[in-house]
N, C-alpha and C positions, 0 to 999 in steps of 0.2 A: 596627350596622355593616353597611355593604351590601355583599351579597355577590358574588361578580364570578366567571363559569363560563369557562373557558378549554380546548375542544377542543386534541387535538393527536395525531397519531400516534405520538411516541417523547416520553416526557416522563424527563428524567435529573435526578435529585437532587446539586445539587453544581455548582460554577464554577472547580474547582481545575483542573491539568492534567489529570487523567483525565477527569473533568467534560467542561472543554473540547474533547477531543481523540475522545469519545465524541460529543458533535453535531458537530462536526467529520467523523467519518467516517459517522457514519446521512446526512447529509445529500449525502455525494459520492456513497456509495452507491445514493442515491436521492432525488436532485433532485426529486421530487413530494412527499416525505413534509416533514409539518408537524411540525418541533423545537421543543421547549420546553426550557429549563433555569430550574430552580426555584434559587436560592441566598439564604439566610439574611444573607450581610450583603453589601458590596458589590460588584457585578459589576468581577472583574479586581481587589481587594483582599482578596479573604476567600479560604479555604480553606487546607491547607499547604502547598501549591507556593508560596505567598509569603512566609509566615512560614519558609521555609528557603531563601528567596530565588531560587529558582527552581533549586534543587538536584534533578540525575538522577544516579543509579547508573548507569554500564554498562559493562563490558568494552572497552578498547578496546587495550593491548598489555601484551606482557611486563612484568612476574612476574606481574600480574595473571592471572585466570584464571577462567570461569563456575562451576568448582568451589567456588572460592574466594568469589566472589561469592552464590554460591546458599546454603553454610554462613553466611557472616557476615547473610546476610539472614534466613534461620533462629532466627539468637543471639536478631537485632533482636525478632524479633515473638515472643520466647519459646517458641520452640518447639513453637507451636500453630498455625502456619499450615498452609496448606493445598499440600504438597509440591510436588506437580505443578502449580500455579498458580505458584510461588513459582520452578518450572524453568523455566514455559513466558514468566514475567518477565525473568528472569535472560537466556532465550538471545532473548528480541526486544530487549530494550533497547537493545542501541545502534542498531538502526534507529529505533524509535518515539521517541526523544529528541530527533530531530528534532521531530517531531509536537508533542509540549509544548511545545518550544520556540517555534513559529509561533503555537501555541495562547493561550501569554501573551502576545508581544511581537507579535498583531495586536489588541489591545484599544485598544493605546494611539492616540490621537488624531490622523488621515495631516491636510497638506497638501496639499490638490489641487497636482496640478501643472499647471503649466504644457503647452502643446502641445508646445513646445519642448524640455521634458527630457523628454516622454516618447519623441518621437521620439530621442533620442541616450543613454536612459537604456540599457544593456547590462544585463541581466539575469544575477545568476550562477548557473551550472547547480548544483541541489542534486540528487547523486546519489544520498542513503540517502531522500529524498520521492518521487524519480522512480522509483527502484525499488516502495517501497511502493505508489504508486499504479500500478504495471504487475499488480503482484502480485492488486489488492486486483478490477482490473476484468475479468481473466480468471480469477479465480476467483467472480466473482461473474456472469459468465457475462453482464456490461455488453456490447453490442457496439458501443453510441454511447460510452459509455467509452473501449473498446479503439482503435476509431477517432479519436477526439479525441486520441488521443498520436503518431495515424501523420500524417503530411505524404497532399500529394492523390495523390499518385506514387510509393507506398510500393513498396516490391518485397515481396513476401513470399511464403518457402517451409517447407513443412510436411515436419517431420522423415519421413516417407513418402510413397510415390510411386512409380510404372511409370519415372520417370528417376532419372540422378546423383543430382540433386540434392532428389529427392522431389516434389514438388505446388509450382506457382509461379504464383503469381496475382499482375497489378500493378494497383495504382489504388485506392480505398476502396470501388466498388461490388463488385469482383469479390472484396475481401476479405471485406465485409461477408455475399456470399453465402454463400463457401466457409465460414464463423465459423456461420451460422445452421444450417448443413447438419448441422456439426459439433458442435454443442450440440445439436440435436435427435438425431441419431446416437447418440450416449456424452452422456446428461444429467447424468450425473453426474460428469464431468470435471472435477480438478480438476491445481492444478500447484503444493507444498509445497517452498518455497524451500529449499535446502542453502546454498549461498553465495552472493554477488553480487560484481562489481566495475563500479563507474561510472564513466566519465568524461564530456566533454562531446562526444566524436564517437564514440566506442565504450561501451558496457554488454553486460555477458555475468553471465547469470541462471542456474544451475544450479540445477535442482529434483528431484524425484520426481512424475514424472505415476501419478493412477490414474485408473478408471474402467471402466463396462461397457456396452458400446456395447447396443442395443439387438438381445435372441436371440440374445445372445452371452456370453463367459466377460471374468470381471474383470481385466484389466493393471494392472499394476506395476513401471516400468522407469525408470531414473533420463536425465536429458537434460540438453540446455543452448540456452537462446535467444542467438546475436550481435546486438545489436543496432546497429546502425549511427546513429548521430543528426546531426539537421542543424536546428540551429537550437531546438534541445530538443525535438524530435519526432522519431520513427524514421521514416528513410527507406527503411530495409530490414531483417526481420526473416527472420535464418535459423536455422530449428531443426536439433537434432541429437541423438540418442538411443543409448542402448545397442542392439547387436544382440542376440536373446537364442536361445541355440541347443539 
């Protein structure tokens, strides 16, 4: 039988949703790197995201409850899982359920279109992917990421500043500088989502920033990004912070 060697930078065992949604994000993450997925039987039919038909758990209103959710997931796996894995499921799922979801239903076979519908096709804003991916490129400290979601004429002001309104740079070069400054500055910055709300002209990100700027002592102080959108890209981002006294 001849043998066949297959390089790759991130090689994932598996084509189910996690599967999926695991090359899925190595690869936004980092557009250089070479994905492999290994799968046993057929790509986009095998694994059990299909044999339960493309079934997700997640939290999404009353009675339900993450309490409630994270116990009955417990029962499921006999009581040997692994707790804090089994929390930190429970409380992302309803945003990553999107993520499965694109993961399976982009297998299936497109229709080029036409010039024509693509020019008149309207896109509809999905706010739980456009958050994840806000999340995923400033913590990952992407700045051609972070840029790739601002418009060319972005306004953007930085929750500090000698003004009002803190630090305001407009345009993607003067962002991108102040962004480099600031990651080499506090390398270790990061920003841990608490709630989000999306719409398609407004998103407002509430998180936990830390980090420790460099010769300096470690912050800890909860904020909120506005974000303004035009056309599914922000046209203006304003931060806002607790004071801490």
């Amino acid at each position: 039988m001849m043998r066949v060697v297959v390089e790759t930078d991130v090689l994932i065992l598996g084509a189910a949703g996690a599967g999926l949604c695991a090359a899925l994000h190595a690869a936004d993450r980092s557009p250089s790197l070479s994905v492999a997925v290994v799968v046993k039987g057929l790509l986009g039919r095998a694994g059990c995201t299909r044999m339960v038909q493309g079934g997700y758990n997640a939290v999404r209103t009353e009675p339900d409850s993450l309490d409630a959710h994270f116990l009955d997931t417990l029962a499921g796996g006999g009581w040997i899982n692994d707790q804090e894995l089994v929390w930190t499921l429970v409380v992302q799922a309803r945003r990553l359920r999107l993520c499965a979801l694109q993961a399976v239903a982009g297998l299936g076979p497109r229709r080029p279109r036409r010039a024509s519908e693509k020019e008149n096709r309207t896109m509809a804003f999905e706010g739980e992917a456009f958050v994840d991916r806000f999340n995923s490129v400033w913590n990952g400290h992407d700045v051609d990421g972070i840029l790739s979601m601002m418009t060319d004429d972005v306004v953007f002001e930085a929750s500090f500043g000698k003004d009002p309104w803190g630090s305001r740079v407009v345009g993607k070069p003067a962002v991108r500088e102040f962004l480099e400054e600031m990651f080499q500055r506090v390398p270790d910055i990061r920003w841990d989502e608490i709630r989000h709300a999306a719409h398609p002209e407004l998103a407002v990100v509430e998180w936990l920033t830390t980090g420790t700027p460099r010769g300096g002592t470690r912050f800890e102080v909860q904020g909120c990004d506005l974000l303004t959108l035009r056309g599914g890209k922000i046209a203006a981002k304003r931060s806002y912070r607790k004071g801490q006294l």
